[in-house]
C-alpha positions in Angstrom: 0.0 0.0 0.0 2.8 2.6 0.9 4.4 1.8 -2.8 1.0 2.4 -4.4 1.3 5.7 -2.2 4.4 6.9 -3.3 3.4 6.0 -6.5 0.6 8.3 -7.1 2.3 11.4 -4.8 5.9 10.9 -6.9 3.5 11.4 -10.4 2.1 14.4 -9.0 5.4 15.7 -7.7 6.8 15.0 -10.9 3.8 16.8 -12.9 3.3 19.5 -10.4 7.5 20.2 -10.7 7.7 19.9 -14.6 4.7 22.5 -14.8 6.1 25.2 -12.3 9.1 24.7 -15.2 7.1 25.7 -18.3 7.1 22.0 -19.5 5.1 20.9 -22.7 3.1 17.6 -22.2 5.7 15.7 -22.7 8.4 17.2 -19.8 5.3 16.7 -17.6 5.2 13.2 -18.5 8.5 12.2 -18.1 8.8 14.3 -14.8 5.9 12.5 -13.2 6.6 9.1 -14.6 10.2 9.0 -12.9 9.6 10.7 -9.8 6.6 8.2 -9.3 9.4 5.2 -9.8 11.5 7.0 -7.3 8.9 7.1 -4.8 7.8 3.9 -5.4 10.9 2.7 -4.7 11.2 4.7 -1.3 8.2 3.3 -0.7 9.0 -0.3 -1.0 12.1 0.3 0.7 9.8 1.3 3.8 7.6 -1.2 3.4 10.4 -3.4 3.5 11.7 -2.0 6.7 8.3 -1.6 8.7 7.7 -5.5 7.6 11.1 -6.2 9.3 10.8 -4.0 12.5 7.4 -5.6 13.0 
């Protein structure tokens, strides 16, 4: 669930970030499709943690 999380808040990071640059559709895309891979993978690094602490 957290990796699904930080999948959807790394897209909008990524979309929100490209705009505030003056991006064309296509910067926006690419912004928000590697910052959601980047915070999916924080996010499954968590998950991996919390599982192990637990």
């Amino acid at each position: 669930m957290i990796v699904i999380a930080g999948l959807v808040l790394g897209a909008l990071v990524g979309a929100l970030r490209a705009r505030a640059r003056q991006g064309n559709r296509l910067d926006i895309a690419q912004y928000a499709a590697v910052h959601a891979m980047i915070f999916a993978v924080i996010g499954l690094f968590v998950t991996i943690a919390l599982d192990r602490l637990v």
